[in-house]
PyMOL commands that place a pseudoatom at each C-alpha (Angstrom):
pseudoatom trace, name=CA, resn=UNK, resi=1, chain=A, elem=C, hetatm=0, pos=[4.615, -12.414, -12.755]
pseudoatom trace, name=CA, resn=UNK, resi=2, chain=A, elem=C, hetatm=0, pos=[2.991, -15.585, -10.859]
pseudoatom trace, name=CA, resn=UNK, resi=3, chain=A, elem=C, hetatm=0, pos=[4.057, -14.343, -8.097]
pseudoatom trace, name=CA, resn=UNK, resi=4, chain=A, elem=C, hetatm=0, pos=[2.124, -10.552, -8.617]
pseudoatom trace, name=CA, resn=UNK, resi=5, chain=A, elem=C, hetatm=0, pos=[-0.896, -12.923, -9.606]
pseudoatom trace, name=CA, resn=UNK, resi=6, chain=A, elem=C, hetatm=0, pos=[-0.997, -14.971, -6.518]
pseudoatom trace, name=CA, resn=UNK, resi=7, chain=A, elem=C, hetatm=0, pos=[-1.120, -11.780, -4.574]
pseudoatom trace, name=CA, resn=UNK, resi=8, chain=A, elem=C, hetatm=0, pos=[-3.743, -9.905, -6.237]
pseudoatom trace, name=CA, resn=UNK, resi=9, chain=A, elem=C, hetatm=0, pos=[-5.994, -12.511, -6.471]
pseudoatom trace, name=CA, resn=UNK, resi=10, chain=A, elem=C, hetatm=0, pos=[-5.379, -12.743, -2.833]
pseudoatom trace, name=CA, resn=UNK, resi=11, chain=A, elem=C, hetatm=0, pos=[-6.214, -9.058, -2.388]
pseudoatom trace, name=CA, resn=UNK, resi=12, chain=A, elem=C, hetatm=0, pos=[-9.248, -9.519, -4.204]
pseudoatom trace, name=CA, resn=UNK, resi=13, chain=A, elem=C, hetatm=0, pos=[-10.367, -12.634, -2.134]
pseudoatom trace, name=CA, resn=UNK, resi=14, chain=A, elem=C, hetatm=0, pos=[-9.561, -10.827, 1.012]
pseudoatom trace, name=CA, resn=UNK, resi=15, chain=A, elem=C, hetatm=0, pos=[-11.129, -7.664, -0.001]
pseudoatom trace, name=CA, resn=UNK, resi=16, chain=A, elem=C, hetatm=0, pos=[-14.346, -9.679, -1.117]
pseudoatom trace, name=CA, resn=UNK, resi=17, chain=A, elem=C, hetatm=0, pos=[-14.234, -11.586, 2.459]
pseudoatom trace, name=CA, resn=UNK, resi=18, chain=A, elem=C, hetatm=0, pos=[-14.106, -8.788, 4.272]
pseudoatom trace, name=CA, resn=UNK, resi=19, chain=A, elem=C, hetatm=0, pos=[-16.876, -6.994, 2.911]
pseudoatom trace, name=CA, resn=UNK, resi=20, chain=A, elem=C, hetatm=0, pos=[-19.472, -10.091, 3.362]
pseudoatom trace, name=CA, resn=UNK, resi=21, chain=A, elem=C, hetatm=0, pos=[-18.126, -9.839, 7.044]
pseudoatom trace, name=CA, resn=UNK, resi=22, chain=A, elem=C, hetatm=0, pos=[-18.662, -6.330, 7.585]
pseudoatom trace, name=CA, resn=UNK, resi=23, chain=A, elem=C, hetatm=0, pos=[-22.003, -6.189, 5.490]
pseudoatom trace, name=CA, resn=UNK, resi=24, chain=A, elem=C, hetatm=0, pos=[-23.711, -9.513, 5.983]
pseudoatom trace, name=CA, resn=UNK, resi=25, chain=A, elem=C, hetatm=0, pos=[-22.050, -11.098, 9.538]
pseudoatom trace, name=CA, resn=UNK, resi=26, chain=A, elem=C, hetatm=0, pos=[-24.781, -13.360, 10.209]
pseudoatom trace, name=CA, resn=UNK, resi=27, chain=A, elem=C, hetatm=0, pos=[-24.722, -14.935, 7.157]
pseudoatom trace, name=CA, resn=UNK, resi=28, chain=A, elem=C, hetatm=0, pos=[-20.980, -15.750, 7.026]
pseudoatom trace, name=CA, resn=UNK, resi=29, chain=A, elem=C, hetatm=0, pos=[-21.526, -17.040, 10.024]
pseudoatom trace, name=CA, resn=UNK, resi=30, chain=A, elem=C, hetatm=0, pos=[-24.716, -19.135, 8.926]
pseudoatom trace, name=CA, resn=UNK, resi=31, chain=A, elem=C, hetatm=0, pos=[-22.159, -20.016, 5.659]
pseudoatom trace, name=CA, resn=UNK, resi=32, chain=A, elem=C, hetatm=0, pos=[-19.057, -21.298, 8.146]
pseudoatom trace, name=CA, resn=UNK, resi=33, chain=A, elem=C, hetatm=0, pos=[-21.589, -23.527, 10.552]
pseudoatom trace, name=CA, resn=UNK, resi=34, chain=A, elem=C, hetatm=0, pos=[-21.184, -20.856, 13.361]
pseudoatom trace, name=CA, resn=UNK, resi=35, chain=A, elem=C, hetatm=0, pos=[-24.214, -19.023, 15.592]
pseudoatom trace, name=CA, resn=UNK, resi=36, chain=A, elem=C, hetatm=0, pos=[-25.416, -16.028, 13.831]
pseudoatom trace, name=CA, resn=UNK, resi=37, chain=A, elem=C, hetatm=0, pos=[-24.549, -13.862, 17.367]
pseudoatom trace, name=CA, resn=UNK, resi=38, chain=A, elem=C, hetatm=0, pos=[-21.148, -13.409, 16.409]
pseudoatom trace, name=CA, resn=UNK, resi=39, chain=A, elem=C, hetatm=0, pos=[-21.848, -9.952, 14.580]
pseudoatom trace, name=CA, resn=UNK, resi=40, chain=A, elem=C, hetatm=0, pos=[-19.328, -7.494, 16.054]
pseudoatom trace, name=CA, resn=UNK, resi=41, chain=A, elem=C, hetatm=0, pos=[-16.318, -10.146, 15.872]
pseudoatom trace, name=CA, resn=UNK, resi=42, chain=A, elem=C, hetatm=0, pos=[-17.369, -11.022, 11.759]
pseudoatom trace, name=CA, resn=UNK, resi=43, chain=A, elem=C, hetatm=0, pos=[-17.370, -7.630, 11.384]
pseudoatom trace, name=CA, resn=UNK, resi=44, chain=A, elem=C, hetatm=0, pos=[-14.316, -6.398, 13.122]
pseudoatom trace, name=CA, resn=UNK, resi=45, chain=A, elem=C, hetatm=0, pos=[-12.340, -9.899, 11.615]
pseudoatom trace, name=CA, resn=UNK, resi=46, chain=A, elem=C, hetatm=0, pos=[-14.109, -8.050, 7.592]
pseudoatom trace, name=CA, resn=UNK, resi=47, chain=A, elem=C, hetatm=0, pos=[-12.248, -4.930, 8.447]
pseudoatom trace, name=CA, resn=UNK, resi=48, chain=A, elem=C, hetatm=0, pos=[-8.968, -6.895, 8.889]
pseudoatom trace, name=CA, resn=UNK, resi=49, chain=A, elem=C, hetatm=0, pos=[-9.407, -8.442, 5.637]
pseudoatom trace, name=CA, resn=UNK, resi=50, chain=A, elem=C, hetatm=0, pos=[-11.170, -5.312, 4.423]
pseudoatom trace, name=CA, resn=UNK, resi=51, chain=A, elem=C, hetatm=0, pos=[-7.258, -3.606, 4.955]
pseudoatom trace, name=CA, resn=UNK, resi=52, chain=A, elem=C, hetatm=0, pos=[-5.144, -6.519, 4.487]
pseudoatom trace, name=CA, resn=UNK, resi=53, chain=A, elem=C, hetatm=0, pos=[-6.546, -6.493, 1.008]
pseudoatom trace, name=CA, resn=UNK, resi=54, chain=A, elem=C, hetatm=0, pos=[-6.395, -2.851, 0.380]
pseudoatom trace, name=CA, resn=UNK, resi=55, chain=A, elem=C, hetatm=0, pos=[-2.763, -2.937, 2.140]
pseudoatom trace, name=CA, resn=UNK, resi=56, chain=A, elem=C, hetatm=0, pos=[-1.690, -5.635, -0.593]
pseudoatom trace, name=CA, resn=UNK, resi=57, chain=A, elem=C, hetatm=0, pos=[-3.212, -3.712, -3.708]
pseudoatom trace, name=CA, resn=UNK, resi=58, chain=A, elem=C, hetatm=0, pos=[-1.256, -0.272, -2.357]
pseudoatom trace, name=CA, resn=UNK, resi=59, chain=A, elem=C, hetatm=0, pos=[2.284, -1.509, -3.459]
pseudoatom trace, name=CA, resn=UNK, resi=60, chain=A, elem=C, hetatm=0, pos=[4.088, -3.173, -0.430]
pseudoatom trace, name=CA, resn=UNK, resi=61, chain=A, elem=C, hetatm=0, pos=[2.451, -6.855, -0.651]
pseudoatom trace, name=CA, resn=UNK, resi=62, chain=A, elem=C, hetatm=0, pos=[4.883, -8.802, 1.572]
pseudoatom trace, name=CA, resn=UNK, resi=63, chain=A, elem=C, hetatm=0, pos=[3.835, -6.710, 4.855]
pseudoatom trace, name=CA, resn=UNK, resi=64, chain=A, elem=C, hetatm=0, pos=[0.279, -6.815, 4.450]
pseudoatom trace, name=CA, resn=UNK, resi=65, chain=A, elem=C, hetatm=0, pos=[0.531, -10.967, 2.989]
pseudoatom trace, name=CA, resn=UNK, resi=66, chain=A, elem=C, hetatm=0, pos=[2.277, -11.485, 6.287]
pseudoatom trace, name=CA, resn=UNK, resi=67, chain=A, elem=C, hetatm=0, pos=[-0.623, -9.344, 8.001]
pseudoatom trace, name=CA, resn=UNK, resi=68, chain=A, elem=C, hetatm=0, pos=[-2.895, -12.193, 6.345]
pseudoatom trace, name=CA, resn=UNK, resi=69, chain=A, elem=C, hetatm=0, pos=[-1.402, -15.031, 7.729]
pseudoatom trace, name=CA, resn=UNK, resi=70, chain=A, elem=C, hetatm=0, pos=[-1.438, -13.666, 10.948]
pseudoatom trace, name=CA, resn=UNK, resi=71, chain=A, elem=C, hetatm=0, pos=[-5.222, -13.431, 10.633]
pseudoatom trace, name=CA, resn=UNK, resi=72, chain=A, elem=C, hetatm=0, pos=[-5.557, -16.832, 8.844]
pseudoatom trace, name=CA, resn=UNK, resi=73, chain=A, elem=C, hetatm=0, pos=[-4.237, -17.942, 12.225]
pseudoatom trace, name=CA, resn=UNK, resi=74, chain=A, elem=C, hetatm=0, pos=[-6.553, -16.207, 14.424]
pseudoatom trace, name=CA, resn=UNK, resi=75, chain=A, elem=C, hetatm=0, pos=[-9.216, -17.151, 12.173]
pseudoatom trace, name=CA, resn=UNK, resi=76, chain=A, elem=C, hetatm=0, pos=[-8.170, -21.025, 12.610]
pseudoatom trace, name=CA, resn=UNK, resi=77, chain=A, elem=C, hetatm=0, pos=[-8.042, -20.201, 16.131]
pseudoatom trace, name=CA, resn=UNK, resi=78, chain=A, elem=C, hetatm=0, pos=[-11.373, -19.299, 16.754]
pseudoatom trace, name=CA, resn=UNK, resi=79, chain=A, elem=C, hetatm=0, pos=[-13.091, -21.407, 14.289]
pseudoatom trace, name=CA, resn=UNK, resi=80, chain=A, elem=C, hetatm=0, pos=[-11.371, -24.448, 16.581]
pseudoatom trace, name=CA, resn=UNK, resi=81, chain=A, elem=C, hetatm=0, pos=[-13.191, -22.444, 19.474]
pseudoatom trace, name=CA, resn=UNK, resi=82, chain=A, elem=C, hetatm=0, pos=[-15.934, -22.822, 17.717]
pseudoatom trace, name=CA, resn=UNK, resi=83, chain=A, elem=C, hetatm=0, pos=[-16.454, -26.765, 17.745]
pseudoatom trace, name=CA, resn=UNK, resi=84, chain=A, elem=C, hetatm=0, pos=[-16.525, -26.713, 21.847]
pseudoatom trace, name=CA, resn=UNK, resi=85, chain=A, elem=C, hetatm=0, pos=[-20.053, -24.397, 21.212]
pseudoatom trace, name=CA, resn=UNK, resi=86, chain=A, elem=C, hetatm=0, pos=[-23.170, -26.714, 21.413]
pseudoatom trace, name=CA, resn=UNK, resi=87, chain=A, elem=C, hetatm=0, pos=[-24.305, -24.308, 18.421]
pseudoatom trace, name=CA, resn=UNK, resi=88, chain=A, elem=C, hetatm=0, pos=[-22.430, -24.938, 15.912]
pseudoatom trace, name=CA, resn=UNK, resi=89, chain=A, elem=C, hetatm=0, pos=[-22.737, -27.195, 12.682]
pseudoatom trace, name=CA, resn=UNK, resi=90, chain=A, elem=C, hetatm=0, pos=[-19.494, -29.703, 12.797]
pseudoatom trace, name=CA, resn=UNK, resi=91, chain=A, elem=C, hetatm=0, pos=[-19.796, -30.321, 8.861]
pseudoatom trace, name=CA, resn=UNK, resi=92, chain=A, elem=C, hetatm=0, pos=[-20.159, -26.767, 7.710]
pseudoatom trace, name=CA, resn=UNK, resi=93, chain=A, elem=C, hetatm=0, pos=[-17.218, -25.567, 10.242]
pseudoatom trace, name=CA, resn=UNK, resi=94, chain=A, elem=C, hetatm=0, pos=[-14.883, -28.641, 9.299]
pseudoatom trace, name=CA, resn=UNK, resi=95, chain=A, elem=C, hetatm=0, pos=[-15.047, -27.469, 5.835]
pseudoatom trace, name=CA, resn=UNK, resi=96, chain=A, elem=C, hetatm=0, pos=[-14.654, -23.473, 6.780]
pseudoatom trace, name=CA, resn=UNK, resi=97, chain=A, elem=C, hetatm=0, pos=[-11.327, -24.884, 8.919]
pseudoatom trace, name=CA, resn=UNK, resi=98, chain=A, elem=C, hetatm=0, pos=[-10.265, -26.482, 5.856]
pseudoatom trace, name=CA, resn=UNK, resi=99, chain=A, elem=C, hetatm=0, pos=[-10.583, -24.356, 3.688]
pseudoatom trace, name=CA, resn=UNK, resi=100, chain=A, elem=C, hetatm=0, pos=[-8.910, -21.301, 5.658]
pseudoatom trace, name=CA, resn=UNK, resi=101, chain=A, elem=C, hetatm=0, pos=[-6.103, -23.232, 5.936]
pseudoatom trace, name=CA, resn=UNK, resi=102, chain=A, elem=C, hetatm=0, pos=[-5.735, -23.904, 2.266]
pseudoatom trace, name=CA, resn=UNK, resi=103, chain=A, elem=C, hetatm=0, pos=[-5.864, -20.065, 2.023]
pseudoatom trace, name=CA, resn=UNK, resi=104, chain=A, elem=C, hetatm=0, pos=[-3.300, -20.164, 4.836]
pseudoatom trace, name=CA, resn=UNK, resi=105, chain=A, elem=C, hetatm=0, pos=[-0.826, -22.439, 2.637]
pseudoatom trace, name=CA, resn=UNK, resi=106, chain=A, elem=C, hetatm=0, pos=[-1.412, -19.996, -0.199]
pseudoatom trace, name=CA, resn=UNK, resi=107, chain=A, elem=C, hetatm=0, pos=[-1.050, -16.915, 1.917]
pseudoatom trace, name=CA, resn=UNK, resi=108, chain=A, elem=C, hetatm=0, pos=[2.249, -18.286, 3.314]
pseudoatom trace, name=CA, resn=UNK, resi=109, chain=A, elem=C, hetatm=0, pos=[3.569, -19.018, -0.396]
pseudoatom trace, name=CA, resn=UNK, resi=110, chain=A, elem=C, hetatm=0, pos=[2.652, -15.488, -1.585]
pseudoatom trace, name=CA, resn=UNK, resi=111, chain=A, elem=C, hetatm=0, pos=[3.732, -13.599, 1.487]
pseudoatom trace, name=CA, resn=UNK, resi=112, chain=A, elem=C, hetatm=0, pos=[7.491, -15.792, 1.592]
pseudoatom trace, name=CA, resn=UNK, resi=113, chain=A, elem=C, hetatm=0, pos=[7.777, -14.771, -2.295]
pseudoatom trace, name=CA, resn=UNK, resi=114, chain=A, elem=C, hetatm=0, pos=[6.625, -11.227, -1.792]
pseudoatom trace, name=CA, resn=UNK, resi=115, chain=A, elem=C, hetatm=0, pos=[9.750, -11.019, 1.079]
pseudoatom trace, name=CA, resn=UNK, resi=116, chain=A, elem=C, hetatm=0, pos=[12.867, -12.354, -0.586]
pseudoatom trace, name=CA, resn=UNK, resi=117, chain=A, elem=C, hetatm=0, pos=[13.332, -8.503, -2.196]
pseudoatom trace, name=CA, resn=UNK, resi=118, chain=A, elem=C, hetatm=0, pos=[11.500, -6.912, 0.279]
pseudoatom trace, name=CA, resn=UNK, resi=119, chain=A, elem=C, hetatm=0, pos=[9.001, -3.869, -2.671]
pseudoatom trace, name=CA, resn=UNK, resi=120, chain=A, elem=C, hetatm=0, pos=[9.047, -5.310, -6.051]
pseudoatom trace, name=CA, resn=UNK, resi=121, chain=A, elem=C, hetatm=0, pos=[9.947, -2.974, -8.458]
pseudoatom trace, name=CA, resn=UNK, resi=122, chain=A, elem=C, hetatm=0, pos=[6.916, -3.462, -10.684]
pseudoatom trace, name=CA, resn=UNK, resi=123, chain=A, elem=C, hetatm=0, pos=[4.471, -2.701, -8.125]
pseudoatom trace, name=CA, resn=UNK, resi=124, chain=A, elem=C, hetatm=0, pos=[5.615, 0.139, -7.644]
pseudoatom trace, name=CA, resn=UNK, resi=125, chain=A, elem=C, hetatm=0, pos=[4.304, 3.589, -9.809]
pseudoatom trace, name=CA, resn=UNK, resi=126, chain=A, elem=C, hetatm=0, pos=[7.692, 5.219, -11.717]
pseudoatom trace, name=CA, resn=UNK, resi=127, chain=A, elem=C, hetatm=0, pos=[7.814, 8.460, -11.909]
pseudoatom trace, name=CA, resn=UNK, resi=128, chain=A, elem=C, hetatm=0, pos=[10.616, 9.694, -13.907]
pseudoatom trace, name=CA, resn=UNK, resi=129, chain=A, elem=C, hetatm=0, pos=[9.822, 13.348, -14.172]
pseudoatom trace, name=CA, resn=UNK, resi=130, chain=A, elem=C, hetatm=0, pos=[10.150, 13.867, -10.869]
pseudoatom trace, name=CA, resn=UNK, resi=131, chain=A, elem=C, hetatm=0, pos=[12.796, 14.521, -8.676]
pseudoatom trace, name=CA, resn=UNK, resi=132, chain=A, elem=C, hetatm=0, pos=[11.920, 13.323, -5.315]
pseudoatom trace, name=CA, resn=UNK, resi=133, chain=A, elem=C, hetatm=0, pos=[14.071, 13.406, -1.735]
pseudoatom trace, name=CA, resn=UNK, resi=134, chain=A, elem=C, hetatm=0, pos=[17.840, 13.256, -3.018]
pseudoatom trace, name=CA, resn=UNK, resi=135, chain=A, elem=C, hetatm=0, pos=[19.205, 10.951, -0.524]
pseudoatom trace, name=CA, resn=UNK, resi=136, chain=A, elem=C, hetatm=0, pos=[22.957, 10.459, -0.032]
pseudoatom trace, name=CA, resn=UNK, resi=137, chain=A, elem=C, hetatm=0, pos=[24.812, 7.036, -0.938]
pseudoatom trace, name=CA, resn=UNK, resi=138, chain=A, elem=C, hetatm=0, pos=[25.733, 5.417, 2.296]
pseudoatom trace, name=CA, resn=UNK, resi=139, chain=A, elem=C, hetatm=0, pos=[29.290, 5.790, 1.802]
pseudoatom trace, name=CA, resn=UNK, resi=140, chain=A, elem=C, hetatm=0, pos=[28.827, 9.380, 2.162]
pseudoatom trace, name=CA, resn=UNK, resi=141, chain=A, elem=C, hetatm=0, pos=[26.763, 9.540, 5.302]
pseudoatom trace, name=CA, resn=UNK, resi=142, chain=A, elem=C, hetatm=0, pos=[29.453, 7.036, 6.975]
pseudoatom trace, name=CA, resn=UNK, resi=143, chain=A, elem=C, hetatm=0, pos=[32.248, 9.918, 5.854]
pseudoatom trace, name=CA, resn=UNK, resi=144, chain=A, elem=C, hetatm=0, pos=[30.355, 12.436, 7.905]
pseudoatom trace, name=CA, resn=UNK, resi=145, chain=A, elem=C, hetatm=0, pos=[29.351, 10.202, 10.691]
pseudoatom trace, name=CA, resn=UNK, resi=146, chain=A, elem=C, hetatm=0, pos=[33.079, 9.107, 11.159]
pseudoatom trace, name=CA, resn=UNK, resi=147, chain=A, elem=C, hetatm=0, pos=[34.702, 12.428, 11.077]
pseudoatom trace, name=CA, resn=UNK, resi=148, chain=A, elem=C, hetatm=0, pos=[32.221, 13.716, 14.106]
pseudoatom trace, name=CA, resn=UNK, resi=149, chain=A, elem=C, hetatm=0, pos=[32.769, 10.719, 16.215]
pseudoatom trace, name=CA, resn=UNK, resi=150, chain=A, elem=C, hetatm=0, pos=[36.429, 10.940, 15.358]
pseudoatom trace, name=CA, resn=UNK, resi=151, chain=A, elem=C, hetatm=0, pos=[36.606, 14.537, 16.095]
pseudoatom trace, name=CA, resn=UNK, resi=152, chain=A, elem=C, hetatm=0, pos=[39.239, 15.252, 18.987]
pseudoatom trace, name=CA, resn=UNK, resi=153, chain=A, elem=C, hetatm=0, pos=[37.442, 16.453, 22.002]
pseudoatom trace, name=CA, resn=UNK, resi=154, chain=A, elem=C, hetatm=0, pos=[39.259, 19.865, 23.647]
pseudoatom trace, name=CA, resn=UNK, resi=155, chain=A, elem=C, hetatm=0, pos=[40.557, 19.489, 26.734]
pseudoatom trace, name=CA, resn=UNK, resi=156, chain=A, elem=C, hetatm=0, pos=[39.051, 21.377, 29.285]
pseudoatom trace, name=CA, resn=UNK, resi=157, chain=A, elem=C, hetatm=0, pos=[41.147, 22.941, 32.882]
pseudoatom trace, name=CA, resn=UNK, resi=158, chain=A, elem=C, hetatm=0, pos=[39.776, 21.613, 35.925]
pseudoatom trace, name=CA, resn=UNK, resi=159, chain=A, elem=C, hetatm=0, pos=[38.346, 23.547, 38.467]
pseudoatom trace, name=CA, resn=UNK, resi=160, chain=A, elem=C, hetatm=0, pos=[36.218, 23.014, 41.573]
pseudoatom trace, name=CA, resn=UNK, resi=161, chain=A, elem=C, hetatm=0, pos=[33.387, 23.995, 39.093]
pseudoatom trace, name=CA, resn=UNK, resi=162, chain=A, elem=C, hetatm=0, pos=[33.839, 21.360, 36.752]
pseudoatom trace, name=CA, resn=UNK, resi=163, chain=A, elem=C, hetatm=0, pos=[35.286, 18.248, 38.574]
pseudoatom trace, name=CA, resn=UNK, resi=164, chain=A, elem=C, hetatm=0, pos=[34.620, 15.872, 35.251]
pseudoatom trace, name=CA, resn=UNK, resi=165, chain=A, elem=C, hetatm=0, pos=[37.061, 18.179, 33.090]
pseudoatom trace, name=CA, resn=UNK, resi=166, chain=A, elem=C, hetatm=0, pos=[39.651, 16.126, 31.162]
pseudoatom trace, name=CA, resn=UNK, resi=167, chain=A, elem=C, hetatm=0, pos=[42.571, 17.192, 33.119]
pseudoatom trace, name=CA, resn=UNK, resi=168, chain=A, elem=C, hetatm=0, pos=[42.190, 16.770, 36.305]
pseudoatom trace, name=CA, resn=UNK, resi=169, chain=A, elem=C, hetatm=0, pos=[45.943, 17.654, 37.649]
pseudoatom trace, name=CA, resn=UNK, resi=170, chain=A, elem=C, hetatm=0, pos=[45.326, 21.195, 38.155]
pseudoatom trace, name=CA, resn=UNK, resi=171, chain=A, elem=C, hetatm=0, pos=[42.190, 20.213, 40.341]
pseudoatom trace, name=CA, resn=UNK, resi=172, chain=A, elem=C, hetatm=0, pos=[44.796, 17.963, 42.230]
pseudoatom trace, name=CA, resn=UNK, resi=173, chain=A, elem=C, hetatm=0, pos=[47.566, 20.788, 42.931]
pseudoatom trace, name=CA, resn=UNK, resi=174, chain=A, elem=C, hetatm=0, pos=[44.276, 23.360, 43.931]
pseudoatom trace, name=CA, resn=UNK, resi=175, chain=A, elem=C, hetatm=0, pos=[43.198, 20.799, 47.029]
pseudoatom trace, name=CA, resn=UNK, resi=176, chain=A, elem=C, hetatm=0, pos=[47.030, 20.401, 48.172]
pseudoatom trace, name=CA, resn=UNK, resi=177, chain=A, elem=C, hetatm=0, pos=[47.410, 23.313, 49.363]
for i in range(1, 177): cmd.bond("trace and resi %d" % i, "trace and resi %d" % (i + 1))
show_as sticks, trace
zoom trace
C-alpha cells in the first residue's frame, strides 16, 4: 500500500511539474535560478513529466517511474549546465539541484519497488464479466512448437533441378555416366 502511495503522489507531483513547465516556463525558470529564455526546453522537459505522470496513474507504474528517473537525470544534467551560464542565480539553482535529486532518491525507491513483480495486481481494473483473449498455458504452446520442429522432413530425389535435395546419390549416378 506504501508502495501505491509513493507512486501516486509521485504522479501527482510530476503531473503538477509538468504543467507549470508547459504553462508558465519562464517562471520555473525564474523559480530554479535559471534565465527566463529557456521556454521551448521547460516546456518540452513539462510534457515529459506531463506523460510520465499520466503513464504512472494508467496502471503500469514501474515503466513510466523508471521513465522519471531517466528525466531526473537529464534534469540534473542540465541544471549542472546551468551554473557555467553567467545568468544564472547559484543559490536558487543549488537548491533546484538539490532538491531534484531528493526526488531522484524517491523516484529510484518507487520505481525499484514498482519492478520486483513487474503490474501490481491492484492497479490494475478487474473485470470479471468478461472474457477477454483466451491465451494458452505455456506448456501447451511448447507441445505444438515441439512437434513442428520435430516433424521428420521428406526426403526429396535429386535431380539436376534441385541440387540441395536430401539425397543426393541419384544426382551422383546421373553425372557418371
Amino acid at each position: 500500500m506504501k508502495e501505491q502511495s509513493l507512486a501516486r503522489g509521485l504522479a501527482v507531483f510530476s503531473i503538477g511539474l509538468g504543467l507549470a513547465e508547459l504553462l508558465a516556463p519562464r517562471k520555473v525558470a525564474r523559480l530554479i535560478g535559471l534565465p527566463d529564455d529557456h521556454d521551448n526546453l521547460l516546456r518540452a522537459l513539462g510534457a515529459r513529466e506531463l506523460a510520465a505522470g499520466i503513464g504512472i496513474m494508467q496502471g503500469n507504474p514501474g515503466t513510466f517511474l523508471w521513465a522519471r528517473v531517466a528525466g531526473d537525470a537529464m534534469d540534473l544534467g542540465l541544471l549542472a549546465a546551468g551554473l557555467n551560464s553567467d545568468r544564472h542565480d547559484r543559490r536558487r539553482l543549488s537548491i533546484a539541484i538539490a532538491a531534484v535529486a531528493g526526488v531522484t532518491a524517491l523516484d529510484v525507491l518507487a520505481a525499484l519497488q514498482h519492478s520486483r513483480d513487474g503490474i501490481e495486481p491492484e492497479w490494475r481494473v478487474d473485470h470479471p464479466d468478461r472474457a477477454g483473449i483466451q491465451r494458452a498455458a505455456p506448456h501447451e504452446h511448447r507441445a505444438s512448437t515441439d512437434a513442428i520442429w520435430n516433424a521428420e522432413p521428406k526426403p526429396q530425389p535429386a535431380t539436376t533441378d534441385n541440387p540441395m535435395a536430401t539425397h543426393p546419390e541419384p544426382l551422383l549416378q546421373q553425372t557418371a555416366h
